[in-house]
C-alpha positions in Angstrom: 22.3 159.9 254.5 24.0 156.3 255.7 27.4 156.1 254.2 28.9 152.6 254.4 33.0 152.4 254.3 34.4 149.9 252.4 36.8 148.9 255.3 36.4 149.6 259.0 38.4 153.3 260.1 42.0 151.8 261.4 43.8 153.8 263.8 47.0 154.2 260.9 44.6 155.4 258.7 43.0 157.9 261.2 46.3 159.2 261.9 47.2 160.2 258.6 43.8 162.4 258.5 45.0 165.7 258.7 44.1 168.7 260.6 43.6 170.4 257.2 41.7 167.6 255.6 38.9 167.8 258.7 39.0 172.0 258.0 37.5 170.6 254.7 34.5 168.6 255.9 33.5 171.1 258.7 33.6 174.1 256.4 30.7 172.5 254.4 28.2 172.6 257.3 29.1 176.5 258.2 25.8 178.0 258.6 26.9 181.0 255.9 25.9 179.4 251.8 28.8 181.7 250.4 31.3 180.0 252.8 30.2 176.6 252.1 30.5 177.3 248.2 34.4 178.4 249.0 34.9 176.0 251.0 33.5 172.9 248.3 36.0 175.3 245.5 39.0 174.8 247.9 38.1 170.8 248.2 37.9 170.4 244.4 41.5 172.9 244.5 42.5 170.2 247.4 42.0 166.7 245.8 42.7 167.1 242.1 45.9 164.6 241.4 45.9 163.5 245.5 44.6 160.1 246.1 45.8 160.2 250.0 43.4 163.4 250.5 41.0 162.1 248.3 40.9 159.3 250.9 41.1 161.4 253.9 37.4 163.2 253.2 35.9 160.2 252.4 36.9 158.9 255.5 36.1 161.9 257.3 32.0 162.0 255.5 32.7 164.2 252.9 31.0 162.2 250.6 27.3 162.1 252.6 27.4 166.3 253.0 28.3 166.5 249.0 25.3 164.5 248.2 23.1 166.3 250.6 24.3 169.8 249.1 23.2 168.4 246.0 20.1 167.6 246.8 19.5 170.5 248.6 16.6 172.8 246.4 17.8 175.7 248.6 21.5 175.2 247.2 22.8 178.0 244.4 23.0 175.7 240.9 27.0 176.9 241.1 27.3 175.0 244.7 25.6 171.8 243.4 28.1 172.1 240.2 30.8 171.9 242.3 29.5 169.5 244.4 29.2 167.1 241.3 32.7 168.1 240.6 34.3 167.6 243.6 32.4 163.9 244.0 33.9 163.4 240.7 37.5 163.8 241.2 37.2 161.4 243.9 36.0 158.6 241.4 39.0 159.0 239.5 40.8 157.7 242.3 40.9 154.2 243.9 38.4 151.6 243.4 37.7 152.0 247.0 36.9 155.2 246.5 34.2 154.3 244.0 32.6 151.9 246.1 32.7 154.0 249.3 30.3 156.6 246.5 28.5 153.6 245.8 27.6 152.5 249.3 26.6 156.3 249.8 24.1 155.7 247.0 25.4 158.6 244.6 24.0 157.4 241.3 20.3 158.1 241.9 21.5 161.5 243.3 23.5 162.4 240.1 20.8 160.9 238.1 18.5 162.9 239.9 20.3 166.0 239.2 20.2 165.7 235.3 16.7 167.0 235.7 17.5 170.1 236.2 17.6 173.0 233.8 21.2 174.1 234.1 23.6 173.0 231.3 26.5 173.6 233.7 25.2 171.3 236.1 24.4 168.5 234.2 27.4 168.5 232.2 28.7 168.2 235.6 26.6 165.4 236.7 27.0 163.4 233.6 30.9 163.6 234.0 30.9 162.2 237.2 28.3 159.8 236.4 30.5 158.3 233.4 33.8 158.1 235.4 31.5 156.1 238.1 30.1 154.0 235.2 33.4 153.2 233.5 34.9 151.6 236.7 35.0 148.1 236.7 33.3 147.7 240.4 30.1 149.5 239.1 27.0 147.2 238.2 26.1 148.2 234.7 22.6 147.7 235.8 22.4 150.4 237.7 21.9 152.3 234.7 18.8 150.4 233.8 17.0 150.3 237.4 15.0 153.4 236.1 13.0 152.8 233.1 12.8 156.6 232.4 16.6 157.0 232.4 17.8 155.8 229.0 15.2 158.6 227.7 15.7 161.2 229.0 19.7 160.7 228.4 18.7 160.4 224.9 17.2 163.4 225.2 20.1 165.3 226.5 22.4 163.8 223.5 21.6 167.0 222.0 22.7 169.7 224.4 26.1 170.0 224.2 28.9 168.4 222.8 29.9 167.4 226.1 26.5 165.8 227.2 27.1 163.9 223.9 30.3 162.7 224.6 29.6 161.4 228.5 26.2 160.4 227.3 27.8 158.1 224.1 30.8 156.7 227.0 28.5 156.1 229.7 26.4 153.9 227.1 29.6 151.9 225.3 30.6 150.8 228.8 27.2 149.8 229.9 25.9 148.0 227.2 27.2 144.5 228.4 25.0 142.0 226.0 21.7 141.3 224.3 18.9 143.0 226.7 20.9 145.9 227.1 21.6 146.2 223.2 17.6 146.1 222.7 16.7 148.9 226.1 19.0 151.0 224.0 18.1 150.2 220.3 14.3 150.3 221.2 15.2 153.9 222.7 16.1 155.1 219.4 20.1 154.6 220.2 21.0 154.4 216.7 18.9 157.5 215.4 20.2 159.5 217.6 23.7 158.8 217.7 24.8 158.3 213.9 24.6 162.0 213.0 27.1 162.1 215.8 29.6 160.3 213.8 29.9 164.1 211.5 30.6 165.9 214.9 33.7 168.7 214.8 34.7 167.3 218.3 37.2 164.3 217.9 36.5 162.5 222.0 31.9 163.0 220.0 33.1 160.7 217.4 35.1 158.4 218.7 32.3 157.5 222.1 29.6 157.5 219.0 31.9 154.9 216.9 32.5 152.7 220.3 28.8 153.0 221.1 28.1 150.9 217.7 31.0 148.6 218.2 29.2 147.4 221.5 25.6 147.4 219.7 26.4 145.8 216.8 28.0 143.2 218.1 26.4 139.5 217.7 23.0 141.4 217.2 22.3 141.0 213.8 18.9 143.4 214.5 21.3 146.4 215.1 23.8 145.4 212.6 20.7 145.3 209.9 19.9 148.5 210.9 23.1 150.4 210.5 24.0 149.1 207.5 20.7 150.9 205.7 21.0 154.1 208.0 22.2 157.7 206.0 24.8 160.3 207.3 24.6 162.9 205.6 23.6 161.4 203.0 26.3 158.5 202.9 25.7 154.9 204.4 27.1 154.3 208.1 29.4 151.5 206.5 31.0 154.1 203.7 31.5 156.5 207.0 33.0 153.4 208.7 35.6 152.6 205.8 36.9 156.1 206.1 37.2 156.1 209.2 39.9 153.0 209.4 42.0 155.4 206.2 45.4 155.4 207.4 45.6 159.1 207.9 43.0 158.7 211.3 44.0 158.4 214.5 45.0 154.4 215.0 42.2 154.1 218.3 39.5 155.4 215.0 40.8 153.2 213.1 40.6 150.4 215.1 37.1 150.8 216.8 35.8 151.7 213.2 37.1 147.8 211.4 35.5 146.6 214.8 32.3 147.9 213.8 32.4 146.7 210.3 34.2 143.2 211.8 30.6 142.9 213.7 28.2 143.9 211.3 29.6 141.3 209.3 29.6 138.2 211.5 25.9 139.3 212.0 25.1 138.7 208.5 24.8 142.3 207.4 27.9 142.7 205.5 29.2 139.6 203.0 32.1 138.6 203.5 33.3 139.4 200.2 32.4 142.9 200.5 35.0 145.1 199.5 34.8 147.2 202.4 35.7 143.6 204.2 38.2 142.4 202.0 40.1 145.5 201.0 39.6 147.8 204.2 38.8 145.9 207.2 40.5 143.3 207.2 43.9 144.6 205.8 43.3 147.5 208.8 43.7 144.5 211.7 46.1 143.0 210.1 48.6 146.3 210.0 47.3 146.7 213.6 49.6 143.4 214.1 52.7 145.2 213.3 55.1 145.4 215.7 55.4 149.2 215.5 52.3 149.0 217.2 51.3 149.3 221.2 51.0 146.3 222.8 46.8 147.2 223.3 46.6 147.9 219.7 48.2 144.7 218.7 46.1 142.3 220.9 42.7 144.3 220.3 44.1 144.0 216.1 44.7 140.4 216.8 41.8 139.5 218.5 39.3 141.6 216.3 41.0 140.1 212.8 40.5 136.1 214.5 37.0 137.3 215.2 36.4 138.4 211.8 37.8 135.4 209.9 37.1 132.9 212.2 33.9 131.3 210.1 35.1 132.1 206.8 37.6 129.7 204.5 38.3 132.6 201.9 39.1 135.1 204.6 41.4 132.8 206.4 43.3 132.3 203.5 43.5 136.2 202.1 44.6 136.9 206.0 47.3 134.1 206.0 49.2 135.8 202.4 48.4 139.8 203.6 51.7 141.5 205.2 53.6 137.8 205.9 50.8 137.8 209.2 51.9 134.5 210.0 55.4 135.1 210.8 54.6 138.8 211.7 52.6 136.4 215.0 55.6 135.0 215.6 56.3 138.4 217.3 54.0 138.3 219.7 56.4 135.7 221.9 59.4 138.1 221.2 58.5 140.8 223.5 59.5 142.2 225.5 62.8 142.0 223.2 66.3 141.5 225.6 66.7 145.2 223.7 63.4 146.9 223.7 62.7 149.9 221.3 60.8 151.0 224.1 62.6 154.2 226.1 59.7 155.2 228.4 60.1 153.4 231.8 56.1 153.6 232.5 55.3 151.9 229.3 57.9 149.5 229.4 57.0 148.3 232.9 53.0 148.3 231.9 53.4 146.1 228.4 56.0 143.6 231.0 53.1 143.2 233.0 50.5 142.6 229.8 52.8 140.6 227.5 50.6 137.5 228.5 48.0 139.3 226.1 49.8 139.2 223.5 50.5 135.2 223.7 46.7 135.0 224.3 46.0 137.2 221.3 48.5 135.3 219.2 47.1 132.0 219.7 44.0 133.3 219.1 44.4 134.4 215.8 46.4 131.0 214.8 43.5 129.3 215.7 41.2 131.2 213.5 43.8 131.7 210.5 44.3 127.5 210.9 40.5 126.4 211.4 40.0 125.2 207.6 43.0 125.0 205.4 45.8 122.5 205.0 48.1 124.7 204.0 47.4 127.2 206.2 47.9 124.9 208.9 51.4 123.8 207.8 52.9 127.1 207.6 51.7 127.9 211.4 53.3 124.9 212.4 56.6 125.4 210.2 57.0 128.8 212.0 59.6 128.9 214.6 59.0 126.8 217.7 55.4 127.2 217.1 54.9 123.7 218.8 57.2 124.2 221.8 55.4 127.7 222.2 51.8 126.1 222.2 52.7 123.4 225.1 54.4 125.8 226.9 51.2 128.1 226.5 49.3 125.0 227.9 51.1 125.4 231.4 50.9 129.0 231.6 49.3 130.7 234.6 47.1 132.9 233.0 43.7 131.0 232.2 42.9 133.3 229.2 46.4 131.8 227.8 45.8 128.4 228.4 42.3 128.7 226.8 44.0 130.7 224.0 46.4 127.7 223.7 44.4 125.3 224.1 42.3 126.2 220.9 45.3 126.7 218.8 46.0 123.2 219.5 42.5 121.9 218.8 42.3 124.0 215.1 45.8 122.6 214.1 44.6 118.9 215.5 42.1 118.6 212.1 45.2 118.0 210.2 45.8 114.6 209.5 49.2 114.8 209.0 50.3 117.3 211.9 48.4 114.4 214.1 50.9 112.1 212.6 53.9 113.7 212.7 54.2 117.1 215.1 51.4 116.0 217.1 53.9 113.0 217.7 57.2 114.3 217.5 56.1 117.0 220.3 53.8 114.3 222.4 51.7 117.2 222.7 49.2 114.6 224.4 51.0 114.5 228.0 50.6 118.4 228.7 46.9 117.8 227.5 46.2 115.0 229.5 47.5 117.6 232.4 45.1 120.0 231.4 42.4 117.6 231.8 42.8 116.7 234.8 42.0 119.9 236.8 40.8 122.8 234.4 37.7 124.9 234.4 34.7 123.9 232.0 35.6 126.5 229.5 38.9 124.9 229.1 37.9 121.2 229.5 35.2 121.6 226.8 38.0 122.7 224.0 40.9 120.0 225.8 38.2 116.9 225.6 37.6 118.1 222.0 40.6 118.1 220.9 41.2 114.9 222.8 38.8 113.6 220.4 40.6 114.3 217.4 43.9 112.6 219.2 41.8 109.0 219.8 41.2 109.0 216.0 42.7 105.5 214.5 45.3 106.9 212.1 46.8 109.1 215.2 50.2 107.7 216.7 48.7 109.4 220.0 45.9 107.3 220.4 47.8 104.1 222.3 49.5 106.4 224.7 46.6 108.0 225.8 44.6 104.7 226.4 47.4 104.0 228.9 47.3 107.2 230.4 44.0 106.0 232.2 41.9 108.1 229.5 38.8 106.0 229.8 38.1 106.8 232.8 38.7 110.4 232.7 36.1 110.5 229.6 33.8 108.4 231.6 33.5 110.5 234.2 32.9 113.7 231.6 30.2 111.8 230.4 27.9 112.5 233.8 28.9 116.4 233.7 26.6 118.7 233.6 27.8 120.8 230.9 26.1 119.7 227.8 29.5 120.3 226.0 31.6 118.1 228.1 29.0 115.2 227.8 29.1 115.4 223.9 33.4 115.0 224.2 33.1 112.7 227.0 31.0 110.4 225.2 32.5 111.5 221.4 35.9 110.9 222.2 35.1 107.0 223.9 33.2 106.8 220.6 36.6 107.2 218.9 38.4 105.5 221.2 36.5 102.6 220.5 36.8 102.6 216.7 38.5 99.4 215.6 39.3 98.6 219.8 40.9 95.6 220.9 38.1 93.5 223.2 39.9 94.6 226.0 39.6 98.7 225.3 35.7 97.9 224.7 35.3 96.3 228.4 36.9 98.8 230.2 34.8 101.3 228.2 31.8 99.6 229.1 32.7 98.7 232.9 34.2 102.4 233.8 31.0 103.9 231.8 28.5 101.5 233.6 25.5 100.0 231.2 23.2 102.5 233.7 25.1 105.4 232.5 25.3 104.2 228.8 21.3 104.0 229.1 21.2 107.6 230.8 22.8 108.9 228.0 20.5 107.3 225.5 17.9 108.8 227.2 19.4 112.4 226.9 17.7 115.3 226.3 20.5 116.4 224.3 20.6 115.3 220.7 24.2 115.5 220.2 24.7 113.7 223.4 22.2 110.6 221.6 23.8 110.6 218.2 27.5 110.5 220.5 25.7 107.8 222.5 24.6 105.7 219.2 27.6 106.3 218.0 29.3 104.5 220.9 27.6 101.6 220.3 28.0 101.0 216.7 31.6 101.1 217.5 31.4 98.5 220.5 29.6 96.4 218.2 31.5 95.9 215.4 33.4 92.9 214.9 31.7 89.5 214.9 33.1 88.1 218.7 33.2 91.3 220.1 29.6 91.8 218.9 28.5 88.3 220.6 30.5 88.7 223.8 29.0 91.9 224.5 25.3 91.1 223.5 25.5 87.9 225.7 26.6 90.4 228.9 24.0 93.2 227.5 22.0 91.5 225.3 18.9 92.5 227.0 19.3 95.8 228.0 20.5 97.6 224.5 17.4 95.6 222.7 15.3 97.8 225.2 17.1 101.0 224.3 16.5 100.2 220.9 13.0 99.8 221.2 12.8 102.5 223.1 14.5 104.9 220.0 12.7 103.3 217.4 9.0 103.7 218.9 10.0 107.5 220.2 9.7 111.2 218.5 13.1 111.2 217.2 14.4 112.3 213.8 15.5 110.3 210.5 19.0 111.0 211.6 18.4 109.0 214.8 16.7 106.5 214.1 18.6 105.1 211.0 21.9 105.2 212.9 19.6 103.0 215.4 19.0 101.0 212.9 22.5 100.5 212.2 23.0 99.2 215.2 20.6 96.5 215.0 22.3 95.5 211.4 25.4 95.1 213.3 24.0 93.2 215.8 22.2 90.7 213.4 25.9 89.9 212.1 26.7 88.5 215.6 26.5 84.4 215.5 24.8 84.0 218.7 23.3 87.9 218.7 21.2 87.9 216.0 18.8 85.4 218.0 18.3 88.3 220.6 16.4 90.1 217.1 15.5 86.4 215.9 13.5 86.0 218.9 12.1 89.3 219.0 8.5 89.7 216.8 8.1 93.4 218.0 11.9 94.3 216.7 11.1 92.3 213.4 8.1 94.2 212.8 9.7 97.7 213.1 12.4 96.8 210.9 9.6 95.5 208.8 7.7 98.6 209.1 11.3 101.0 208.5 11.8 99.1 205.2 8.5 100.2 203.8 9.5 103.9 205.2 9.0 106.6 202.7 12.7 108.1 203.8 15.2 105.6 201.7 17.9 106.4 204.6 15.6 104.5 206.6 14.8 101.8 204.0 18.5 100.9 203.9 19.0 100.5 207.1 16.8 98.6 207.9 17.7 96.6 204.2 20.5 95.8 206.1 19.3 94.3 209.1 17.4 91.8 206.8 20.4 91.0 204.5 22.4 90.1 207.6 19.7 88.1 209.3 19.7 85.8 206.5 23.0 85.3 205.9 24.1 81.9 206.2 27.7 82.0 206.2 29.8 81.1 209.1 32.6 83.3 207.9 32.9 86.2 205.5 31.9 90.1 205.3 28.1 90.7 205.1 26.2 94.4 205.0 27.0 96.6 207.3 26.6 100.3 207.8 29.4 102.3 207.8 30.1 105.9 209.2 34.1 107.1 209.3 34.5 110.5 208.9 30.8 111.9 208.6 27.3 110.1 210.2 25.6 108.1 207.2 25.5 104.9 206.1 26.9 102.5 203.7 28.2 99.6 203.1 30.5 97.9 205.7 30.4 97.9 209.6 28.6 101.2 211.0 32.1 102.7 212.7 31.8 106.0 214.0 34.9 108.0 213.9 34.8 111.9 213.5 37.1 114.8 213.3 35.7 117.8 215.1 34.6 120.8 213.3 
């Protein structure tokens, strides 16, 4: 069998191949079984904690014979043990080392080999196969190239306690989304894993706990499921709850409020479920304490924003349990100048992962700020809260950034923080930075947040106009992220709100009337109501109105037709609508729908409409036709902080949710 090396054989790395290392390798092909048995014992004796020799025999072709022995039907069942053994102390060492296995095609060799009668030897296999599976340069899919694989290690759950915990860890590490959650619920995943949860073996439990973590969560089929299924005769969620008791180990505890954390954003637990309110979520938020590790405090943090991140009543209960707020404040503290910390290993691996901990931090903020005033406040009021976020904005880490980032956005639907420590920080500048060369995760929380900083009432928005904005928007507008096209064209759709003449041109020369149209004409609906929205704004104001209908006129009485004659919804339409009422309060643009019998016969038509959002609308068009004044305010529609109408002009101007 081929083996490929990761990197070609240098000459340093051949002369660090020992004489001793090559007695290894050619003892495996000695004619005698019994010698090649010693000599595979003395390999496993040779490697264990020795990354160099590890490297040396694969180097050498180790790796090729080990699988062949194997494979061999004529090998004892003790040398193909320790074959598995031996190839499985080298994947505990170096990634290299597990791709060098991978390149020698070892998995459908192990996989092979759990066909075989022998306990010993599958035990074996499976241990190697889950320290292969667990490394981050394995495809998970490997796993699921077979169809008769997940069966048959379903089958072998109930062998041994050790088949049951490799089995359990090999699954929680390869179940990486929706299609794998269903190959392994459709196998019967959950049956025959929960009774696992009761097992006497501590490492059983916890791979069975993690195993429903990863398939519970965002599947609300799973989650459905485990809430109904019996122990033991006790529910999965009451084993769950006492699992996360203080008196369990704090990795239980943890994996166990992440399964209940899941089951509940899937809809299967309420959020005012006792086993939410008083277990879980208190759980993640002691995990926040400073007396614990660094990993528990992020995985705490990150779980406990996951959990509360949709839910008003949660946020708040979070934001008064165990002074959280300030106990975040922590997370930028560390490493302290003094650190607790007296192990040199750990101290030097939690330097290296502080950046999680911002990450986490901001996180959680974001979450615990999404709804609530007051909630809000108190974030900001904590010490340098602000500096902290903009200087999160220029870290290196994207995760951070993002993290920051989406602080900044929750904390931007306060009214008041826009107006005062929004301002007082010019938190604007380090965005605008961030704009201009980010990846699309990043960009489509930035531009949102933008959005909320080109509202009328915020001191930002002037700065920002003369930071060259329009055209950065403009040019979101023709991404082809669906996202960034909605903020592109949301944010000039606040921008424009209330706009000078002059904003309005350069919104409509930098955007182009072909692009304008394009958008119209997108398949997005968000991207349409944005788009409508746009206009309503650029047409508001009686010159403004004229001046742009006399450069326009004809194209946007097209794009109206267009809307009005095509399958779109109420919503759509009446905002449509709007827009023509607008337009027929222009001096000189209302002959563009004077002039027009098809456009009078659909508003004709819309006022007869059986939807009375529809029948106002188009009320409106007809009050402003005929209305002789040469001065004064007529009907408009109006839209400020949600889409409707009423009366006055039709301004579109929204905070983001």
């Amino acid at each position: 069998m081929a083996c490929l090396l990761e990197t070609p054989i240098r000459m340093s790395v051949l002369s660090e191949v020992t004489a001793s290392s090559r007695h290894y390798v050619d003892r495996l092909f000695d004619p005698d079984p019994q010698k090649v048995l010693q000599g595979v014992i003395d390999m496993k004796n040779a490697v264990i904690g020795n990354n160099k020799q590890k490297a040396n025999l694969i180097v050498l072709g180790a790796v090729p014979r080990l699988l062949y022995l194997l494979q061999q039907e004529t090998s004892s069942t003790e040398l193909k043990t320790e074959c598995a053994v031996v190839l499985g102390s080298l994947a505990m060492g170096t990634e290299n080392n597990v791709k060098s296995l991978l390149d020698c095609h070892i998995i459908p060799a192990l996989l092979q080999g759990l066909l075989s009668p022998d306990l010993k030897f599958i035990e074996a296999c499976l241990r190697c196969l889950r320290t292969i599976f667990t490394s981050p340069v394995t495809p998970e899919e490997l796993l699921y190239t077979d169809a008769t694989v997940i069966p048959h290690l379903m089958a072998l759950l109930s062998r041994s306690r050790y088949t049951q915990e490799y089995i359990c860890q090999i699954f929680s590490h390869c179940c990486k989304g929706p299609d794998h959650q269903t190959i392994l619920f459709n196998h019967g995943a959950v049956q025959n894993i929960a009774h696992l949860l009761t097992s006497l073996s501590y490492k059983v439990r916890m791979q069975a706990l993690k195993c429903f973590s990863v398939l519970a969560f965002e599947n609300p089929q799973v989650s459905m499921t485990l809430v109904n299924v019996l122990v033991d005769g006790e529910l999965l969620p009451q084993i769950f709850v006492k699992m996360l008791q203080r008196d369990k180990p704090i990795e239980m505890q943890l994996t166990s409020a992440k399964c209940l954390t899941y089951m509940c954003r899937a809809g299967a637990i309420r959020t005012d479920d006792n086993c939410i309110v008083l277990k879980t979520l208190p759980c993640l938020v002691r995990m926040c304490s400073k007396e614990r590790l660094l990993e528990e405090r992020v995985e705490g943090a990150e779980t406990l924003a996951y959990l509360i991140e949709p839910d008003v009543e949660l946020q708040r209960i979070a934001s008064i349990t165990d002074h959280l707020i300030a106990m975040l404040a922590d997370y930028f503290k560390y490493p302290s100048s003094v650190s607790a910390i007296t192990d040199i290993k750990r101290l030097d691996h939690d330097l290296k992962h502080a950046h999680e901990l911002r990450q986490a931090a901001f996180k959680l903020y974001a979450s615990l700020g999404a709804n609530d005033e007051d909630i809000r406040k108190k974030i900001i009021e904590t010490e340098n809260m602000m500096d902290r976020i903009v200087t999160g904005l220029s870290e290196s880490s994207v995760k951070v950034r993002l993290a920051a980032v989406r602080c900044l956005h929750s904390l931007s639907r306060s009214v008041q923080q826009l107006r005062t420590s929004f301002q007082d920080h010019a938190v604007w500048k380090p965005l605008m930075k961030v704009l201009q060369n980010a990846p699309d995760e990043i960009l489509v929380v930035a531009s949102s947040m933008l959005c909320n900083l080109l509202l009328e009432f915020s001191p930002s928005k002037e700065p920002i106009l003369e930071s060259g904005a329009v055209e950065l928007l403009c040019g979101l507008t023709q991404s082809e992220n669906p996202a960034l096209r909605v903020n592109g064209i949301w944010a000039l759709m606040n921008m424009a709100f209330q706009a000078e003449q002059k904003i309005k041109a350069d919104i409509l020369r930098s955007l182009s009337t072909e692009q304008l149209f394009r958008l119209l004409s997108d398949s997005d609906l968000n991207v349409l109501m944005k788009t409508l929205g746009l206009l309503r704004n650029l047409l508001s104001t009686r010159p403004h109105i004229d001046k742009i209908m006399s450069t326009h006129g004809k194209q946007i009485m097209q794009a109206v037709t267009l809307i009005l004659e095509g399958e779109h919804n109420i919503e759509v339409k009446e905002q449509t609508l709007c827009i023509l009422a607008n337009i027929a309060d222009g001096t000189t643009a209302k002959d563009l729908i004077m002039t027009n019998d098809d456009i009078l016969q659909k508003i004709k038509y819309y006022m007869g409409h059986s939807h009375v959002k529809l029948q106002l609308a188009a009320m409106f068009c007809i009050s402003n036709l005929i209305w002789n004044e040469e001065e004064g305010q007529r009907w408009h529609c109006s839209s400020t902080w949600h889409d409707g109408s009423a009366p006055g002009h039709l301004r579109a101007s929204h905070l983001l949710v």
